[in-house]
N, C-alpha and C positions, 0 to 999 in steps of 0.2 A: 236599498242601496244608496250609497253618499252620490248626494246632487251638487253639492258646491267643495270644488279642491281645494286643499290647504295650501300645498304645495304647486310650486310652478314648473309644468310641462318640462322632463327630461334634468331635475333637478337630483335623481338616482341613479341618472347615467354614471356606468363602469362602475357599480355599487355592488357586490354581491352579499345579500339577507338571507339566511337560515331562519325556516318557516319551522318551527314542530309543530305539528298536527295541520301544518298549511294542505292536504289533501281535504278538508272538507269546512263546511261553518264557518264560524267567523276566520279561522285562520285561512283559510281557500280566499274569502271577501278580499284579507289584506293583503295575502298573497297576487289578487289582481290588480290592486292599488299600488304597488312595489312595482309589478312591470310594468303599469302603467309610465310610471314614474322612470323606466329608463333601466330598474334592476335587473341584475342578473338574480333568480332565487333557488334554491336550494330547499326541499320541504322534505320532510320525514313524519312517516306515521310505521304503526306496528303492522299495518293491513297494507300487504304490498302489490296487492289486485286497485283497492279503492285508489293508491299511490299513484299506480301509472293511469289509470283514468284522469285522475285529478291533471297529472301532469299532459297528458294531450290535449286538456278542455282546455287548461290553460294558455298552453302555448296557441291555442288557433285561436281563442278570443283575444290574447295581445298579440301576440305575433314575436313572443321574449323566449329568453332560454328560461328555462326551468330543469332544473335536476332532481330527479326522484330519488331520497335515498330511503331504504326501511329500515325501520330501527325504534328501539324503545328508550325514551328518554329517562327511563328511568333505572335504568342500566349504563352505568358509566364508562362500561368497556365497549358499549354500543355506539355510545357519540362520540367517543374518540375515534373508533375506526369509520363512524360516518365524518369527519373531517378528509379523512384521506379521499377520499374522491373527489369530496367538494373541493380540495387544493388543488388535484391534480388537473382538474376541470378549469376550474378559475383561478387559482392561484391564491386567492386569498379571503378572506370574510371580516366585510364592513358594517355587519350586523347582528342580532340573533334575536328573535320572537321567537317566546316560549309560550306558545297556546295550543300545547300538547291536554288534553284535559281527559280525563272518565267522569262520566256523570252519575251522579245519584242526586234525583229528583226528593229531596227534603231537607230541610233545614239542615245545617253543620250540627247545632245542639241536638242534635235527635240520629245524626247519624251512629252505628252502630262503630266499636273497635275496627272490625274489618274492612270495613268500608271508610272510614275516617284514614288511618295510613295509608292507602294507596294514593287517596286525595293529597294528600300531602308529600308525598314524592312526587306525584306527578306535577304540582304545582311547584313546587323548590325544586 
């Protein structure tokens, strides 16, 4: 975990960040640096059990709003209709982190067809 902040104390106040895949990993990590920081966040993953876990851990270790929405980023008719809540919530969005990821454990050059496309949508 980061020991020394970049930013200074309440510098993300009235900010709302869309987190992809902020339910776990490093996106969860940033996702508690953002409220730290004063954010209102907003986080989506495709697993909407791990979602609302994430989002309770959250909110009682900072004490911030957090919105759980599920959804797959790699689906374009998905993150438009996760806007609609996140509007209707906050009203608005001052950010977006995309660290939605599937993992495959071996080099890019060695991945297979199958496995190479979905990395690359889910990253773009």
């Amino acid at each position: 975990m980061y020991q020394n902040r970049m930013l200074k104390e309440g510098s993300l106040a009235d900010k709302v960040i869309v987190v992809t895949g902020g339910g776990s990993g490093l996106g969860k990590s940033m996702t508690t640096y953002f409220l730290e920081l004063g954010a209102k966040v907003v986080i989506t993953s495709r697993n909407a059990d791990k979602l609302q876990r994430a989002k309770s851990e959250l909110e009682e270790l900072t004490n911030g709003q957090v919105l759980a929405v599920p959804g797959d980023v790699r689906n374009y008719s998905a993150v438009l209709n996760g806007l609609d809540p996140t509007l209707k919530t906050f009203g608005q969005v001052d950010g977006w982190l995309n660290k939605a990821a599937g993992n495959v454990l071996r080099p890019t050059d060695r991945l297979w067809a199958n496995a190479f496309d979905p990395r690359i949508d889910l990253g773009l």
